[in-house]
N, C-alpha and C positions, 0 to 999 in steps of 0.2 A: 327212855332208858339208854339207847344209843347212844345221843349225848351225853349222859353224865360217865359212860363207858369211855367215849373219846377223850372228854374232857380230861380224868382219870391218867387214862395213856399219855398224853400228850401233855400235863401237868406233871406226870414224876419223869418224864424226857428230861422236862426243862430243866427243874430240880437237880436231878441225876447229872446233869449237862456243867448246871453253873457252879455245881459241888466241885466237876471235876476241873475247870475252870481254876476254880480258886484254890482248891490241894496239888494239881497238877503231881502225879503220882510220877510222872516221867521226867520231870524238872524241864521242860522244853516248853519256852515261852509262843512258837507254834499253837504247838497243839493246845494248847490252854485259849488261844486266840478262833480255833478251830471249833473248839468248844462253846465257846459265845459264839458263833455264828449256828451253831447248832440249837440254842439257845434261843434264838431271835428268831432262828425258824419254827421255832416251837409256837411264839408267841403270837407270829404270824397267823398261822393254823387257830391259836383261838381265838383272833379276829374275825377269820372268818364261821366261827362256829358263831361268835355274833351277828355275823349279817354287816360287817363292815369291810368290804370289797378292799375300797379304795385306802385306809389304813393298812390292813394287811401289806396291800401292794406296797405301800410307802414303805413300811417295816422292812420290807425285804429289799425293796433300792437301794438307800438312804443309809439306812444301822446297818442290815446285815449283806450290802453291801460295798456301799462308799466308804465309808464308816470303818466297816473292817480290813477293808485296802488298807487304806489309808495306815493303821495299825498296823497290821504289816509287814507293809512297805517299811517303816521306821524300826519295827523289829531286826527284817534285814539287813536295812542298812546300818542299824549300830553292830552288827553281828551277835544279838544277844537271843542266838535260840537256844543256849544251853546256857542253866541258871545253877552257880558251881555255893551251893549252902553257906560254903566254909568263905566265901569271900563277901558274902552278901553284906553291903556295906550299910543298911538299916536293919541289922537283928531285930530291935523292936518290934517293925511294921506288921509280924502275923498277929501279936499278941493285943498290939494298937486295933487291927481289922476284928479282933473275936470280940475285945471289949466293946468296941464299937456296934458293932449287930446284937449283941444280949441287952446293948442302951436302947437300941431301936425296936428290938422286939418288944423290949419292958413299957414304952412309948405307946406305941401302937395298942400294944393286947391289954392292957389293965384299962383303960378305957372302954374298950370292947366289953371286957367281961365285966365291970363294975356300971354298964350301960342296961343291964338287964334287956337285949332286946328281944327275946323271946317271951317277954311276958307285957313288951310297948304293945299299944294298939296305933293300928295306920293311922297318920294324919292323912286328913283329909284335904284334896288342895283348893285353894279361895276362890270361887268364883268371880270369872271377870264378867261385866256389862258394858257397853256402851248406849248412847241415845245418839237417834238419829230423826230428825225432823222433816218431815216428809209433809206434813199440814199446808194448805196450800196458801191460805189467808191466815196463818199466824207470825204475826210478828219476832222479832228475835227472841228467845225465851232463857228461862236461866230453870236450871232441872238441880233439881235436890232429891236425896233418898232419907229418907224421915227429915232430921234436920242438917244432914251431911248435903252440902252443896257441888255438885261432881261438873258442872259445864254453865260458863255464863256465855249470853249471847250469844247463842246459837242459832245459828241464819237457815234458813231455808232453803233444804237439800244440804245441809250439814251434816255432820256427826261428831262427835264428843269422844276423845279418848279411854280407850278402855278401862276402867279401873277397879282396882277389888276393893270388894266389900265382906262381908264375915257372910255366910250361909245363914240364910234364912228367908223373913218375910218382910216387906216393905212397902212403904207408900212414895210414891214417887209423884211429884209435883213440878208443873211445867207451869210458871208463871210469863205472859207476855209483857211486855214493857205496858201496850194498851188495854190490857182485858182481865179478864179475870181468870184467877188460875186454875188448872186443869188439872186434875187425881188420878190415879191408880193403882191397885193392888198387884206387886208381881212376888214371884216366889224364886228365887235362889235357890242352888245346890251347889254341891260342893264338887269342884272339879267343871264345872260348866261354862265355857263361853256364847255371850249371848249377845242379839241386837234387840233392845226395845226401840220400836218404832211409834211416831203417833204420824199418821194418816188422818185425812179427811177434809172437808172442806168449813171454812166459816166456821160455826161454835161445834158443829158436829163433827168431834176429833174422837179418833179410836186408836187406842192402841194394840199391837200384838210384838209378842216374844220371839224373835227366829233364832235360834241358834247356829253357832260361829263354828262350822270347823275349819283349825286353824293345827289341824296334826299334819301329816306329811304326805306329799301328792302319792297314792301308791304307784301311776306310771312316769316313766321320764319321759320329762321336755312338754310335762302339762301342764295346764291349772285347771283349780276347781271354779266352776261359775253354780252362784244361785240365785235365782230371779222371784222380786216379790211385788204383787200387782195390788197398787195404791193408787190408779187412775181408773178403772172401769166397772161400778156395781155391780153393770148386766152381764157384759162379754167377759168370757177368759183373754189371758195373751201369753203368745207364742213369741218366742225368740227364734230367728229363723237366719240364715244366710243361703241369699239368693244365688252365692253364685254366678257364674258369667253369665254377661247381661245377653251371650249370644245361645246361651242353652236355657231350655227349660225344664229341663230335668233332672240340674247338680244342686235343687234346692235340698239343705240339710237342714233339719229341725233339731231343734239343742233344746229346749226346753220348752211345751206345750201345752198349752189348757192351763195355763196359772189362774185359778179362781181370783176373784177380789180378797184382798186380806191374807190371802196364802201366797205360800213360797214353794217353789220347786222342790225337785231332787237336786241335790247337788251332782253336777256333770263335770267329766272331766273332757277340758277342750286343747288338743295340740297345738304349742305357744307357733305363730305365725300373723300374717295379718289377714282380718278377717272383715267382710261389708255386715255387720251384723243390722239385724231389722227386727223392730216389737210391732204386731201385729195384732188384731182383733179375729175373733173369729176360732174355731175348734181346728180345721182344715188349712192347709197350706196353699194360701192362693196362689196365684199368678203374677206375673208384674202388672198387667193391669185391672189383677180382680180387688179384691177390698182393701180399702186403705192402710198404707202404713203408718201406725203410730209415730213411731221416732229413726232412725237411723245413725248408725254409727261407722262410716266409710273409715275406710283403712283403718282399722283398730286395732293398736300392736298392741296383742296379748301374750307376755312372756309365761316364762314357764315358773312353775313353782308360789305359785300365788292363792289367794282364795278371795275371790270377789264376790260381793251381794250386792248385786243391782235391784233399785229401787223405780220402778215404774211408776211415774205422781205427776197431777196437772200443776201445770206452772200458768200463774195468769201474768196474762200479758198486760203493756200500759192501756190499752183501749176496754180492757174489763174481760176479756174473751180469755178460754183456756186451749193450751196448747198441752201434749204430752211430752215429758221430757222424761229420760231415765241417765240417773246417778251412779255411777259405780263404785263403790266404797270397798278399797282394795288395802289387801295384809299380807303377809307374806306368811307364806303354810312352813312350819317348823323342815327344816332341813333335816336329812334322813341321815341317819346315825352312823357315823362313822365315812360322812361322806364329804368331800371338798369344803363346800360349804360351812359345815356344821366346825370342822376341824379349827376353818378360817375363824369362823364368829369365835370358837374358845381360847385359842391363842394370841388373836391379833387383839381382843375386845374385851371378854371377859377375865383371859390369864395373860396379860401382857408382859406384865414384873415378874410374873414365875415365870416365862416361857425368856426371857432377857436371861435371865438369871441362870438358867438351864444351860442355855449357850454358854454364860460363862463357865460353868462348872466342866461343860464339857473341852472348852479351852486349856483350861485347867489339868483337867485327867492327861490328853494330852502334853502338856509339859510336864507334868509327871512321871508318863510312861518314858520320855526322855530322858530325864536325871535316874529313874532306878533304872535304865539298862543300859545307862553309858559306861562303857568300862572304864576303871580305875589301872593305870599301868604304872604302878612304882619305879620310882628312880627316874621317869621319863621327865626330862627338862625341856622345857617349851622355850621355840626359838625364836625370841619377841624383838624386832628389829636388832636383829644383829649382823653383824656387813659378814660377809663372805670372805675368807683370806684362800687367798691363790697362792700356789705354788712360786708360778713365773710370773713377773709382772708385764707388762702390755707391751711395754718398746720391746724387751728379749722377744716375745714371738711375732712380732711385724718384724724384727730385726731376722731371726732365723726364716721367715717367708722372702723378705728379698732380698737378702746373701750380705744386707751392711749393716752400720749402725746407723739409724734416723735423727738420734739425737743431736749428735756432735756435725751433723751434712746441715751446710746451709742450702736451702732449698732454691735451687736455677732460678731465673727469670725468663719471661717471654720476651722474646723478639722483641714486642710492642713495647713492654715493660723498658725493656733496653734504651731502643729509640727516644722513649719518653726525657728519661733519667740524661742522655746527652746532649738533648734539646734545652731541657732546662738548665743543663751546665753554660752550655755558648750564649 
């Protein structure tokens, strides 16, 4: 209730604001500029009723303040803060501006109201899947959903790009280049991201469903990690970082007890770099108690990410298995209204309208130019025209040193002299 209270207030502000704006009841180009920054501050505020910090912020830089320098500045400097009716040199332009907003609102709302959307129901949004092959002894495979083929040749310790499919039910087929191909039943919904995985070794392949989240890190400067145990029947495993090799008791456990086939919690880990280690075992050993699976030294994990690590034996050329773990890394939706998010829509998704905006706004400004440059009649513009002087140039050198310059022939030097009678004899 708060909110739609604020919202309320600070919506007929605006309103109220860019009314007076554009009637300017004082005729003072000012104040009507005063108004739009009142205006922008308005808009600011329900940014932040969104939960969008750093837009807010920019609104208030930017518009409602560079922006409106900027304006102005040019205001003052053409001296048009008093706007005199009877001289306005586009009468048209109020009548052009009223037709103009009854075209836009006619635009906008007959849509609206002939959309019925009071009586739509939600769409629902299409689930994404990807595969990922974690089987330790199967060949490259080519995965289809019913007969939609979604990844060929898919290698070991791969995964296949996300892609939607309508909500529902499916059979999913993993055929190897050598073998014979592999079934299963998954079930889709709508709005869900997922990972099917097939695990296991030789013909005994199993699959499970993890699901993807891939919304927004709730803390700054983390990411999310989840860990899924496709190498060990008996033991669970622990993700663990040991820490300095000189302490023994800055061991931190991230993720613990992963049964076989199961997946963690998803945790959130502070982007840094990290000696990560998968472990056997329920308890957190020692550096020389029970062995570690795999290790990942210096592991730059940035922030804002969503990884699912895959723990799966890898065999080796001599026939023996070794544990190795995959990270299969996406990037978590960027938070609304935040650097990122702003970047992806304008530089990515809205390039040509955001180009185009600039232009508009280049625009407005040379406009605000021409309607507040004043017009002074009768004034004649003085476009290379020579200067005429009173006195011409020899009269005042002549009244500076008491003779006439012109009619004096100018002395010679000594040397000049000497010259001149040298070349006579």
């Amino acid at each position: 209730m708060t909110e739609v209270v604020l919202f309320g207030i600070v919506g007929l502000i605006a309103v109220a604001a860019a009314a007076f704006m554009v009637i300017s009841p004082t005729k003072n180009a000012v104040h009507s500029a005063l108004a739009l920054v009142l205006t922008m501050g308005c808009l600011a505020f329900l940014f932040l009723m969104l939960d969008a910090p750093f837009l807010a912020m920019i609104q208030i830089t930017v518009y409602a303040g560079a922006i409106m320098v900027l304006f102005l500045f040019v205001i003052m400097l053409l001296g048009a803060e008093k706007l005199d009716v009877r001289e306005t040199r586009f009468p048209w332009l109020p009548v052009f501006g009223l037709v103009l907003a009854v075209l836009l609102l006619l635009v906008i709302g007959l849509p609206i109201l002939n959309s019925g959307l009071n009586v739509m129901e939600p769409v629902a949004a299409t689930p994404l899947v990807r595969v990922i092959n974690a089987a330790t002894d199967m060949a490259p495979v080519e995965v289809a959903f019913n007969d939609q083929t979604v990844a060929s040749d898919l290698a070991f310790g791969s995964a296949s790009e996300f892609v939607q499919v309508p909500a529902g039910d499916y059979s999913v087929t993993l055929t190897p280049q050598d073998g014979a191909p592999i079934t299963t039943s998954v079930s889709l919904e709508g709005g869900t991201t997922q990972s099917l995985i097939a695990y296991g070794e030789g013909d005994a392949v199993t699959f499970a469903v993890v699901p993807d989240d891939l919304s927004t890190v709730s803390e700054a400067r983390t990411s999310r990690i989840v860990v899924f145990n496709a190498y060990d029947p008996e033991n669970p495993i622990s993700l663990v970082d040991f820490g300095s090799s000189f302490s023994a008791t800055d061991t931190t456990t991230y993720a613990g007890e992963v049964a076989y086939g199961a997946y963690s919690e998803p945790v959130l880990v502070p982007e840094g770099t990290y000696d990560f280690a998968y472990i056997t075992g329920a308890d957190v050993p020692d550096v020389d108690g029970e062995p570690v699976l795999y290790r990942n030294r210096e592991y730059e994990l940035p922030r804002d990410e969503s990884q699912l690590v895959v723990v799966m034996p890898e065999r080796l050329f001599d026939g023996s298995l070794r544990a190795a773990a995959a990270p299969f890394v996406d990037n978590a939706r960027a938070s609304f209204g935040g650097p990122r998010a702003i970047g992806t829509l304008l530089f990515i998704d809205y390039m040509m309208p955001f180009q185009m905006l600039a232009m508009l706004l280049l625009a407005a400004m040379v406009g605000v130019i021409v309607l507040t440059r004043h017009h002074i009649p009768g004034a004649k513009e003085r476009i290379n025209v020579r200067r005429r002087v009173s006195r011409p140039l020899t009269n005042v050198i002549a009244s500076q040193v008491g003779h006439e310059v012109a009619e004096e022939t100018p002395s010679q030097l000594p040397a000049q002299t000497e010259q001149h009678e040298t070349a006579g004899d």
